[in-house]
C-alpha positions in Angstrom: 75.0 86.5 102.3 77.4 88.4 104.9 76.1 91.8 106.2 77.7 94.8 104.5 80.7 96.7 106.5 81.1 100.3 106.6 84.7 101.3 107.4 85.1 105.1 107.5 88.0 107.5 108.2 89.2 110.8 107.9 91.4 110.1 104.9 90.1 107.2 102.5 92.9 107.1 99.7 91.4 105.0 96.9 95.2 105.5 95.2 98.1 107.6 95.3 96.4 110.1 93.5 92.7 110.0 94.4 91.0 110.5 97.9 88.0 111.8 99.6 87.9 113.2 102.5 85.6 112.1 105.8 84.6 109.1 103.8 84.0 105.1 103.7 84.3 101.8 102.1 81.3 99.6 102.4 82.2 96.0 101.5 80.5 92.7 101.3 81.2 88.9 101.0 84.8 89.8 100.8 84.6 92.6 98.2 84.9 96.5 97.8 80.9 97.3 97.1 81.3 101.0 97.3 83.9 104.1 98.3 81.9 107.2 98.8 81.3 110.3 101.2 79.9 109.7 104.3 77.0 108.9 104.7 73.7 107.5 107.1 74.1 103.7 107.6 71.1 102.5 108.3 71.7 99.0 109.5 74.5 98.3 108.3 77.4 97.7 110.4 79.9 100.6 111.1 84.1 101.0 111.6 84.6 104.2 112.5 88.6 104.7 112.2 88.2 108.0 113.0 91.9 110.2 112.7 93.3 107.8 109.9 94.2 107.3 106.6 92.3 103.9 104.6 93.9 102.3 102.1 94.9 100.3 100.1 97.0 96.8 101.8 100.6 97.5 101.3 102.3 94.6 98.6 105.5 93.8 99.9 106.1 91.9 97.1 109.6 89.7 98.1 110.0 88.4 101.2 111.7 85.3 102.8 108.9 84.3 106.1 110.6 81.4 106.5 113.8 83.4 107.7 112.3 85.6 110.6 113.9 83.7 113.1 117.8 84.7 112.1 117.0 88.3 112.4 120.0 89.8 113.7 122.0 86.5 114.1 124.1 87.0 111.2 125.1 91.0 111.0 127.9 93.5 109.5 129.0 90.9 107.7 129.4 91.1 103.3 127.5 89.2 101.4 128.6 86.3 100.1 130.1 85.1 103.3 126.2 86.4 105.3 125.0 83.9 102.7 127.0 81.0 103.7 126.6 81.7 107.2 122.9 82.2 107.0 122.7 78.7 105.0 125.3 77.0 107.8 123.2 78.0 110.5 120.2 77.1 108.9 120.9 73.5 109.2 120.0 73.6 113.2 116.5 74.1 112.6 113.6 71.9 113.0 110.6 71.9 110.9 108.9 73.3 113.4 111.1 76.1 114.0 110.7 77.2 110.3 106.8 77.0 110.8 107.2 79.6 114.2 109.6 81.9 111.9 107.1 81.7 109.3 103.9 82.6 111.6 106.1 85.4 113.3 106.9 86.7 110.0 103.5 87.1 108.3 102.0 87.9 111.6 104.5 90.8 111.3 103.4 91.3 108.1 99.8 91.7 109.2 100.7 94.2 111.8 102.3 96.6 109.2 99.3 96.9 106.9 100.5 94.1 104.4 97.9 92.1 103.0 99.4 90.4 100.6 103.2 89.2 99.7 105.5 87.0 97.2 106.9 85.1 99.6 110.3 82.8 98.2 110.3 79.9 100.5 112.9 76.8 100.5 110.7 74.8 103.3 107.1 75.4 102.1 106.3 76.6 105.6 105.8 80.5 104.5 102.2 79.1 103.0 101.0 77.9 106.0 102.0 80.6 107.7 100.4 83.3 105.3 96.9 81.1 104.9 97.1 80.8 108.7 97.1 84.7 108.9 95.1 85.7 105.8 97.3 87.6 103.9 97.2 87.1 100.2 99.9 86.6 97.2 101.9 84.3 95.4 104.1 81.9 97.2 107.1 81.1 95.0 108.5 77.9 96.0 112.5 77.9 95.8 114.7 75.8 93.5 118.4 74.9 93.7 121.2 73.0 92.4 124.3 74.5 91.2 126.2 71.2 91.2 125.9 68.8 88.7 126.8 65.8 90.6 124.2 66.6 93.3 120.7 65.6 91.8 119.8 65.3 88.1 117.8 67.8 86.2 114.9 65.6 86.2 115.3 64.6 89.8 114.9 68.3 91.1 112.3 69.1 89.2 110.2 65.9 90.2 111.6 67.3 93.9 109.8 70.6 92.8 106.5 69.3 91.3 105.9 67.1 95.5 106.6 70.3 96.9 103.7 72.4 94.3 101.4 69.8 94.8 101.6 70.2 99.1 101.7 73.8 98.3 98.8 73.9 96.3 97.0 71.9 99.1 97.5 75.0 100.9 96.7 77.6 98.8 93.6 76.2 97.8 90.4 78.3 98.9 92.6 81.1 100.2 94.1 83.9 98.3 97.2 82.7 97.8 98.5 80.7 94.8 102.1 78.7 94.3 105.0 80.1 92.0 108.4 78.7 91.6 111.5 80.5 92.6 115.2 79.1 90.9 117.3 80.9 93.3 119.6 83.1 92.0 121.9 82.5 88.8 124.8 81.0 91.2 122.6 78.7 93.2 121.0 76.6 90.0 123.1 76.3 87.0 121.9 76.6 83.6 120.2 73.3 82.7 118.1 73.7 85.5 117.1 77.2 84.7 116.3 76.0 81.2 114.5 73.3 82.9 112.7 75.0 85.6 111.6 78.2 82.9 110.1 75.1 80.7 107.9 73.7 83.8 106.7 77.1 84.7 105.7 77.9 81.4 103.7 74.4 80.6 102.1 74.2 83.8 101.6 78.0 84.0 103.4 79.3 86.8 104.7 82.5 87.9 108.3 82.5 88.2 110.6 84.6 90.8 114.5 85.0 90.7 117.4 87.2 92.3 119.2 88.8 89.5 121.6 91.3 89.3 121.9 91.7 93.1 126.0 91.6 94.0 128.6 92.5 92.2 130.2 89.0 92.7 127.2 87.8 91.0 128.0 90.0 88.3 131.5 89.0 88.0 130.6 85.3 87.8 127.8 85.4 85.0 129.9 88.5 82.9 133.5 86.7 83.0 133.5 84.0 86.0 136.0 85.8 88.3 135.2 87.0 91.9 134.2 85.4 95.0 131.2 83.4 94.4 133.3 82.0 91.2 136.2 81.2 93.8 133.7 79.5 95.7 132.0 77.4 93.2 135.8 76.1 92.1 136.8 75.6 95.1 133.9 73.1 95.4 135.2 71.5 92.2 131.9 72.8 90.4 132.7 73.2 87.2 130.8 76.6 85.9 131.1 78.3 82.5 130.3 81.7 82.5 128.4 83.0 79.9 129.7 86.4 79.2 126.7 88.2 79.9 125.0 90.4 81.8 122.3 88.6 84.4 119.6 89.8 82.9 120.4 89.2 79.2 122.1 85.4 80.7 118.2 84.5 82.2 116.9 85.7 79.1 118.7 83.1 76.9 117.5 80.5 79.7 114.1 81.0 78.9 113.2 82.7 82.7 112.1 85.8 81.3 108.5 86.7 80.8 105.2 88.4 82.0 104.9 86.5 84.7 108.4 86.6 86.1 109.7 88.4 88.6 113.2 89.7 88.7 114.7 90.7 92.5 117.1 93.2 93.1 118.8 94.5 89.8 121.4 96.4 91.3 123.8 95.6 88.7 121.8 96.4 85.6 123.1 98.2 82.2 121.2 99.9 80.1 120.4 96.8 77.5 118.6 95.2 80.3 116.1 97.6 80.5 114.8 97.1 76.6 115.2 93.0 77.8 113.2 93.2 80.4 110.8 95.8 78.9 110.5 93.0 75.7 109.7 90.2 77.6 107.5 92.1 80.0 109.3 90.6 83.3 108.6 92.8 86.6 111.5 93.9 89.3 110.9 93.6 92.7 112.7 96.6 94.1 114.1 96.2 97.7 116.0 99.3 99.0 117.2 98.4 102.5 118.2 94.9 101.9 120.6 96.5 99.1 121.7 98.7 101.4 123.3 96.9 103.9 124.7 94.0 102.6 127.2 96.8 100.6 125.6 95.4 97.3 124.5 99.0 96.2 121.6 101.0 95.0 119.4 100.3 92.3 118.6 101.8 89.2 114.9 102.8 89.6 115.0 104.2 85.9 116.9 101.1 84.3 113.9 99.0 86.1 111.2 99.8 84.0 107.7 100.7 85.1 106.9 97.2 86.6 108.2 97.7 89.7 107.3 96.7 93.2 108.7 97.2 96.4 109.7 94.6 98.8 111.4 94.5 102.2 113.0 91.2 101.3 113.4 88.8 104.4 113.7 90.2 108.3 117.7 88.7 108.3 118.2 91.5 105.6 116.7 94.4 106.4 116.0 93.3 110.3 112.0 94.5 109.8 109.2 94.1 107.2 108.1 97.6 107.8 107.0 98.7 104.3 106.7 102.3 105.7 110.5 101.8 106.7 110.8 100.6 102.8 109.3 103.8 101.3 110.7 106.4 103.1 114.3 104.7 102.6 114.0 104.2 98.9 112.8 107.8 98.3 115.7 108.9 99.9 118.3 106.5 98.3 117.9 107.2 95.1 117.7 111.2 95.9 120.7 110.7 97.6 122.4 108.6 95.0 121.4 110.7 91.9 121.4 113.9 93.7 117.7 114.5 92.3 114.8 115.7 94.5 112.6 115.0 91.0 114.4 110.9 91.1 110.8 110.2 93.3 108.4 111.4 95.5 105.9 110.3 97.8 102.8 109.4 95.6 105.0 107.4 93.1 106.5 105.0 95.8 103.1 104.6 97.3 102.5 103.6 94.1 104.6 101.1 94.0 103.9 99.5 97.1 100.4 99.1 96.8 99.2 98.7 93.1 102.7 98.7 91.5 103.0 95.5 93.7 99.9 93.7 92.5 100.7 94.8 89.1 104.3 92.8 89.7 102.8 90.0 90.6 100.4 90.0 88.1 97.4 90.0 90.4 96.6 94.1 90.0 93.1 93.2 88.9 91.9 91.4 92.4 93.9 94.0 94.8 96.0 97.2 94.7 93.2 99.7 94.8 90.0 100.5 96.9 87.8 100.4 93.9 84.8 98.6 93.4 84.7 95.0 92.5 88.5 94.4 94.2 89.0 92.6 97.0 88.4 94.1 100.3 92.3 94.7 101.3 93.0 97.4 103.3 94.9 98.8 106.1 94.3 102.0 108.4 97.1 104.0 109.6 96.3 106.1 112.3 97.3 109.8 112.6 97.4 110.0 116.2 100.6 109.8 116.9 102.7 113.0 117.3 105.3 112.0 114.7 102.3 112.1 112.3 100.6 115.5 113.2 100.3 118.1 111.6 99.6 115.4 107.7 99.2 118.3 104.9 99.3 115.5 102.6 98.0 111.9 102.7 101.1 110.7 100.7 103.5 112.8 102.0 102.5 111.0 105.8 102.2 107.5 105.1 106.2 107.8 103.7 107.6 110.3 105.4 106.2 110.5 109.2 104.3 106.7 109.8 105.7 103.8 110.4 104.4 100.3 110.8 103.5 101.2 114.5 100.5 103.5 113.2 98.9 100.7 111.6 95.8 100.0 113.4 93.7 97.6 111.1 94.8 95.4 108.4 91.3 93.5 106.5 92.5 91.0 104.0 89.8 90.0 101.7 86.9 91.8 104.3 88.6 88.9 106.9 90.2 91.3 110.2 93.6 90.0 110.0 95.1 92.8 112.9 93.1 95.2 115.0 95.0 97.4 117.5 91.8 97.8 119.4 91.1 94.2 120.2 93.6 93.8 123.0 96.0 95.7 125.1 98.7 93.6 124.4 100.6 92.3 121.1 99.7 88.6 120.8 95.3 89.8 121.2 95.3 91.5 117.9 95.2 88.8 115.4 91.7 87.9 115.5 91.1 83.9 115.4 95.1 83.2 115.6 96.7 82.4 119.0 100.5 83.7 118.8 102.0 83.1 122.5 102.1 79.6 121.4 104.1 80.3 118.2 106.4 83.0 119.9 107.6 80.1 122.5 108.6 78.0 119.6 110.5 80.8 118.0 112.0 81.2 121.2 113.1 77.4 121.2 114.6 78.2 117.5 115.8 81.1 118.3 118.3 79.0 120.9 119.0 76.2 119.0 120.4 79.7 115.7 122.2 80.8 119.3 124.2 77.8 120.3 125.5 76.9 116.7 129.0 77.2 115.9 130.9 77.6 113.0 132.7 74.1 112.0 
């Protein structure tokens, strides 16, 4: 049996609203043991964080790893068409080169206190990559096929079932575990949804979906007009649209459920929030991403109370700085509903930590220093002068820190990033070399450079 650790800091928030003050965490074996006052440690072995807040790992619970490399390749451009570019210039890259993005990404991850994700992956790399740098979650791999002279129903989803089993390959004896993700209502067309919601549901897997994102999504599913519908005929796809909202249209496909995740829901009325509350599906909220690709601002309170909060992929939102994440979605929805009471600090806190886990269904292994949970934490250092004076614990982490503050990130007791084991950027994931991987995203990054546009 594994010593027990003692990590103590100024500030240990157990959850948004509980926290002691000049206090620690003793873990063991991978697990919370104890959060209490300080106190002598005998001979156990001692992290003193000293000027910091403890918490709990941040939950960015949708994110596309895989996609690291295109950040900033594809920018100021609307949606739809940032969506065929992205997929256009995605066809220059190697295997390889999704692997480096992948690493990059979670190792980005790791850095800003996440310690565990919902990754939605079309290459299978983002699992590797999060096993390789510890960080926990579900890995949802995607699902498409809008076409119905592409590959038959049963062809895809014998496609799907190779890909689980590599996946689980990975997963196993880490804490990860594989989902399936049907992209988006105008990616897989309904057959496949009904098919893909069945295999889920017999081979009990969670499920994750964009819905309700764009307004041309919107205006395809509700009366098949807009761009993505001039698209799809243009391609001689045949698509019926029907007369729906999303939400009520994935419903009727069978996607719906506890253990479904729903990403986006910009465009939501007020039926989908009884629909969603019914079937017990989750939203993955994902403020930034939202933002600016014009699609809009979410509804918080047409959302329902499982919600987490997700930076979605670095090609989006350019970082996976949940800290970026927080601050911005307080401040959209004040902004949008004019409402200082809309949310505050503690409630989106909430949301990224526990609120996250509880989205993903895994709020009883993480989410919360408590004992019995797994040991996943993250320090964020008060030291800097953005972050002094901190009244409130809360109030800091969303409204002052940033991603740079983190010093530690422990996923499952495992150091995943420690600012204070080297000078330099690429010496602070403990047991993971990264100068190799950056030179390989520098080789994808060339190959994203020199594509052109047919």
């Amino acid at each position: 049996m594994a010593d027990a650790v003692v990590w103590r800091a100024e500030v240990v928030l157990i959850e948004p609203g509980t926290q002691l003050h000049d206090a620690e965490v003793v873990t063991q074996n991978g697990v919370i043991l104890e959060v209490r006052q300080r106190r002598a440690s005998g001979n156990d072995v001692v992290r003193e964080l000293g000027s910091a807040i403890l918490m709990p790992g941040l939950v960015n619970v949708h994110t596309h790893l895989d996609y690291t490399v295109m950040r900033g390749a594809v920018e100021d451009v609307a949606f739809f068409p940032w969506i065929r570019e992205l997929t256009a210039r995605s066809a220059v890259l190697t295997p390889d080169d999704w692997l480096a993005s992948a690493v990059w990404g979670a190792a980005e991850c790791a850095a800003g206190g996440v310690t565990t994700i919902g990754d939605c992956t079309p290459t299978g790399r983002a699992a590797e990559a999060a096993a390789m740098l510890g960080l926990g979650g579900v890995i949802f791999q995607e699902l498409f096929g809008i076409d119905p002279a592409g590959q038959s129903v049963a062809e895809s989803i014998s496609e799907l079932e190779q890909k689980l089993h590599s996946m689980r390959s990975i997963c196993a004896g880490t804490p990860l575990q594989p989902g399936i993700s049907p992209h988006s209502p105008y990616t897989v067309r309904t057959d496949l949804l009904q098919a893909a919601a069945r295999y889920a549901h017999n081979n009990d897997l969670p499920i994750c979906i964009h819905a309700a994102e764009s307004l041309p999504e919107s205006q395809l599913v509700r009366n098949g007009i807009g761009e993505i519908a001039e698209s799809l005929r243009r391609r001689s796809i045949n698509w019926k649209p029907p007369g729906l909202t999303t939400v009520q249209y994935l419903d009727e496909c069978g996607l719906l459920g506890e253990r479904t995740l729903l990403v986006h829901g910009v465009q939501t009325a007020a039926g989908d929030l009884l629909t969603t509350q019914q079937s017990g599906s989750a939203w993955a909220h994902c403020p930034r991403s939202n933002a600016k690709l014009g699609n809009g601002v979410a509804p918080l309170g047409l959302l329902g109370d499982r919600v987490g909060l997700g930076t979605d992929s670095a090609v989006s939102s350019n970082t996976l700085d949940m800290f970026e994440e927080m601050r911005f979605a307080v401040y959209m929805q004040r902004a949008s509903r004019r409402q200082i009471e809309t949310i505050g600090a503690r409630k989106i806190v909430s949301m990224a930590t526990e609120g996250g886990a509880g989205a993903l269904n895994i709020a009883t292994r993480t989410g919360r220093l408590e004992p019995g949970s797994s040991a996943d934490m993250c320090a964020v250092s008060l030291n800097s002068i953005s972050c002094q004076p901190a009244y409130d614990s809360c109030g800091a982490l969303v409204y002052s820190c940033g991603a740079r503050d983190v010093m530690l990130t422990v996923s499952g007791g495992r150091v995943i990033y420690d600012m204070a084991a080297g000078s330099g950027p690429f010496e602070r994931f403990p047991g993971v070399d990264l100068l190799p991987w950056f030179r390989k995203l520098k080789g994808a990054e060339a190959r994203v450079r020199e594509w052109t546009s047919p």
